[in-house]
N, C-alpha and C positions, 0 to 999 in steps of 0.2 A: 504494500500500500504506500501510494506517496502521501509525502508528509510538508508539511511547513510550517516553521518556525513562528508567534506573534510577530518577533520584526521583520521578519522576510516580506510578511503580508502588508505591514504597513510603508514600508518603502514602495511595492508593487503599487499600492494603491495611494500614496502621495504621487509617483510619479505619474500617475493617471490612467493608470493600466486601467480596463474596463472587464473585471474579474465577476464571475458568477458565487456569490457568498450565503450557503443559505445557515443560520441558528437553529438548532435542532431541540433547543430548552421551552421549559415551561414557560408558560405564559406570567406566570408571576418573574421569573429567572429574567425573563426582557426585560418587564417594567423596571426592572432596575436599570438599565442600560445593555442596547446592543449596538456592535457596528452600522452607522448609518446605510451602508451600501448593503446589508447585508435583508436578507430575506427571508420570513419565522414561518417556519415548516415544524411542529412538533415532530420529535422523531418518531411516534407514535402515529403520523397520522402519513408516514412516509411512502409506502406500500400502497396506498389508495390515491398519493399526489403524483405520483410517479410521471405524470403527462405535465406537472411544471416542473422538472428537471430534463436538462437538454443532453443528450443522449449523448452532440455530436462536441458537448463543449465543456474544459474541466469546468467544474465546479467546487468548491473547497467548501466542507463543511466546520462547524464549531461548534462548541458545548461549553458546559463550566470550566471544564479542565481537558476535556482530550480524549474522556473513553465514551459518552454518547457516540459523540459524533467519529470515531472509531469505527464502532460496531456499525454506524449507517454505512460508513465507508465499504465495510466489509459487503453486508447487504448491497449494495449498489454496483462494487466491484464482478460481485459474481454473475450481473443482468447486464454488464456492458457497459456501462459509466464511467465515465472518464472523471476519478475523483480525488480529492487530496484533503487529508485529515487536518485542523490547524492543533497542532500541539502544544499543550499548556493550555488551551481554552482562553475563557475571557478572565479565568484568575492571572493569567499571566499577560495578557490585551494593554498596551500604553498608550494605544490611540484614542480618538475620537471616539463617543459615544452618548446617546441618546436614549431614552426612554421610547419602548415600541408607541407608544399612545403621539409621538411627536413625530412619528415618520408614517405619514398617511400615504 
């Protein structure tokens, strides 16, 4: 499974990389802050969204720490997804960040 670093991502996306980011945490887990760019998909409800992740394009997922969004990785890896785990999650996250209720 590939992997990336918090700062890997956030250089990528200062430089203005246009990266697919989806949050795989609870709905209370957001409200505290997640990446603006990024996009809240419980991981629980992954399997049934499966038609808003793009097949042909990575996608890097994130959790609190690294093992949610792991295990999605794994899931998604064995259906053909081109995907990348962020490691450390948003405990270890130094960038920007938002309340999901502020990213409409």
């Amino acid at each position: 499974m590939k992997e990336i670093t918090t700062e890997e991502l956030k250089k990528r996306l200062e430089s203005g990389e246009d990266l697919e980011l989806i949050d795989v945490r609870e709905d209370e887990e957001v409200e505290g802050g997640m990446i603006p760019e990024a996009k809240h998909i419980r991981m629980s409800e992954i399997p049934e969204k499966l038609a808003e992740i793009d097949k042909e394009k990575e996608t890097i997922f994130i959790c609190r720490s690294g093992g949610r969004s792991g295990r999605v990785c794994e899931y998604l890896e064995e259906q053909g997804y081109d995907v990348v785990n962020m490691v450390g999650g948003m405990l270890e996250w130094e960038g920007n960040t938002k309340p999901k209720s502020e990213l409409a």
